[in-house]
N, C-alpha and C positions, 0 to 999 in steps of 0.2 A: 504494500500500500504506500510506504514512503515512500519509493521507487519512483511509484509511478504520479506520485505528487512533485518529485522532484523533477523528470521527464517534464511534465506540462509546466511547470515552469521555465525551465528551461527554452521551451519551443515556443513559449510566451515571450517571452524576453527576448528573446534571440530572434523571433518574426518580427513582433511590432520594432526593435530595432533596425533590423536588414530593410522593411518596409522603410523607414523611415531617409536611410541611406539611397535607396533607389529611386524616392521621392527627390529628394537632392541631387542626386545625378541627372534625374529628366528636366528637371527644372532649370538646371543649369543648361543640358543640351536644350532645351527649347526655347534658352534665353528670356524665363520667364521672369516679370518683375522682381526683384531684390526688397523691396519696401511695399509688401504687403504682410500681412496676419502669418498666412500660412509659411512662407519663407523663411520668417522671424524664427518663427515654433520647431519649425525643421532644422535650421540653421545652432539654433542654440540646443538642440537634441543630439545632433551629429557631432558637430564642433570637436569635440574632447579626441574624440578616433581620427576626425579626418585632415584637422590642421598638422598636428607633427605627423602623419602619414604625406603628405604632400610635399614636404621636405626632400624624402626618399624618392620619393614617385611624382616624376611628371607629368604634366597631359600631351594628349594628342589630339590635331587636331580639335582645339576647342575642347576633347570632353577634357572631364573629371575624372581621372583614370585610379585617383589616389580615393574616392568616395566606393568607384564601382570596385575595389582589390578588397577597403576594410569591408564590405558587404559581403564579396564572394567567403574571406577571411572567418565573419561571425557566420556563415552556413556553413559551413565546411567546420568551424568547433561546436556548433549545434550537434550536426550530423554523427561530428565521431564522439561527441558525450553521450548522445541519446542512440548510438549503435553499441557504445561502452557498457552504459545501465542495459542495454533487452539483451547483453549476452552474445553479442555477435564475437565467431571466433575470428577475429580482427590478427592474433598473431600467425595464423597457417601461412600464408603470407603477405607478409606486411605491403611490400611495393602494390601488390596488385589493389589491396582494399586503399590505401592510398591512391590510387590513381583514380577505382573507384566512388569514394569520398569526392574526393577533388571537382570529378567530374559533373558529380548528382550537384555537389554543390551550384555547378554553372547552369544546369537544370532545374532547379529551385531560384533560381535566381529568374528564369527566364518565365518559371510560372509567377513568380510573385509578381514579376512585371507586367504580365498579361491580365493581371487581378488588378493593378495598381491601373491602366490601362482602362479596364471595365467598370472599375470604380468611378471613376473621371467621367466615364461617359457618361451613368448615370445620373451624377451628380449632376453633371452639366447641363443633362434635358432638363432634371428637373429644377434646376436656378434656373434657366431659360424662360420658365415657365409664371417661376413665383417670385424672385428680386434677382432678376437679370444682372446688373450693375455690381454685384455686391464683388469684394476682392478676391472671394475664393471665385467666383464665375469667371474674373480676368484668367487667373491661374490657371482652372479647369480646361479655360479656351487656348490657353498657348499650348498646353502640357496636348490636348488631343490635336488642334489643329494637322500637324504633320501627319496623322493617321487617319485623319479623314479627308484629304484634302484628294488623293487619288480614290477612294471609293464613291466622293462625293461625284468624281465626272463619271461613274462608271452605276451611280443609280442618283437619278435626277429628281427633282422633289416632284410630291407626288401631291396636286390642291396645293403646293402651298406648304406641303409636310415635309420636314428633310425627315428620309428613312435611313439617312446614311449610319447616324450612331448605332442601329438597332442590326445595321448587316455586317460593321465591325465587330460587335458585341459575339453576332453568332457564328465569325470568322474566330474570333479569339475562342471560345469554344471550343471549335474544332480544332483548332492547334495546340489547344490543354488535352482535347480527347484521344487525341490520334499522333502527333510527333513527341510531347512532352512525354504524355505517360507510357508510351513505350518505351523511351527513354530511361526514364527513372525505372522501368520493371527492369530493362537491361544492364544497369548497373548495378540494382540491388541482388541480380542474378549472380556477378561479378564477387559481390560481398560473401556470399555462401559457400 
C-alpha cells in the first residue's frame, strides 16, 4: 500500500512538473507573450531546473533545448523510480533497459504534448466563446495557431463554424492511438 502511494506521487509530481516544462518550451517556440498570467506561473515553476541547465545547454534554432532535456530528464527518473518500486528486473541488462527508459521517456514526452496540445484547443473554443480577450485566450491562440493553420486550408468553415480544432483534436487521437502507444508497448516489451 505505501508502495503504491508512493508511485502516484511520484507520477504526480513528476507529470504536473514535465507538463509544466513542455508548456515552456511551446511557449517559447510559439513566441508567445512573456507578460501575461500564465507565462508568469510557468516561468516561476520551471525557473529553479531550467536557468542553470541553460548554462550547459544551448539552443537551437530558436528552441529551448535546455527546458525540453530537464523535461525529457524528470520522465526518464519518473520512469526508472516507478519501474524500480513495481519490480522490474532492470539489472538483466542494464544498457538495454537504459536505452529502453530513455527512449519511453521521449514517448511520454511526445504524449504529454499531444495532451498539452488538446488541452489548448479546448480551452481555446471555449474562451472563444465566453471572454474571448482574456490573457490565457492570447496564449491559447499562439500556442495552437501553428497546428491549425495547415488543417484550417484543408477543412474550411462550415456556416461560419471553424471545424478545424475538432479535426486536430481527432488527428491527435489517432497519433496517441496508433504510433504512441505502440511505441511505449515496444519499449516496455524491451524492459522484460
Amino acid at each position: 500500500m505505501f508502495q503504491n502511494a508512493l508511485v502516484f506521487l511520484i507520477e504526480t509530481i513528476a507529470g504536473l512538473f514535465t507538463v509544466a516544462l513542455l508548456v515552456r518550451f511551446f511557449m517559447q517556440w510559439a513566441r508567445a507573450p512573456q507578460r501575461n498570467p500564465v507565462s508568469e506561473v510557468v516561468n516561476a515553476l520551471t525557473n529553479f531546473a531550467v536557468l542553470p541547465a541553460r548554462r550547459f545547454i544551448p539552443g537551437l534554432w530558436g528552441l529551448d533545448l535546455a527546458t525540453l532535456l530537464v523535461a525529457w530528464l524528470v520522465q526518464f527518473l519518473e520512469l526508472f523510480l516507478v519501474l524500480l518500486l513495481g519490480g522490474y528486473p532492470l539489472h538483466a541488462d542494464p544498457v538495454q533497459a537504459f536505452a529502453a527508459i530513455a527512449l519511453l521517456a521521449v514517448v511520454r514526452l511526445l504524449r504529454l504534448g499531444l495532451y498539452i496540445l488538446m488541452v489548448a484547443l479546448i480551452v481555446q473554443a471555449v474562451l472563444s466563446w465566453v471572454n474571448p480577450y482574456s490573457s490565457v485566450a492570447a496564449v491559447t491562440n499562439v500556442l495552437t495557431r501553428p497546428f491549425l493553420r495547415p488543417v484550417q486550408r484543408l477543412v474550411p468553415p462550415i456556416a461560419n463554424v471553424d471545424l478545424s480544432p475538432l479535426v486536430l483534436i481527432v488527428i491527435c487521437q489517432l497519433i496517441l492511438m496508433l504510433p504512441v502507444a505502440y511505441l511505449e508497448v515496444l519499449f516496455m516489451r524491451l524492459l522484460r
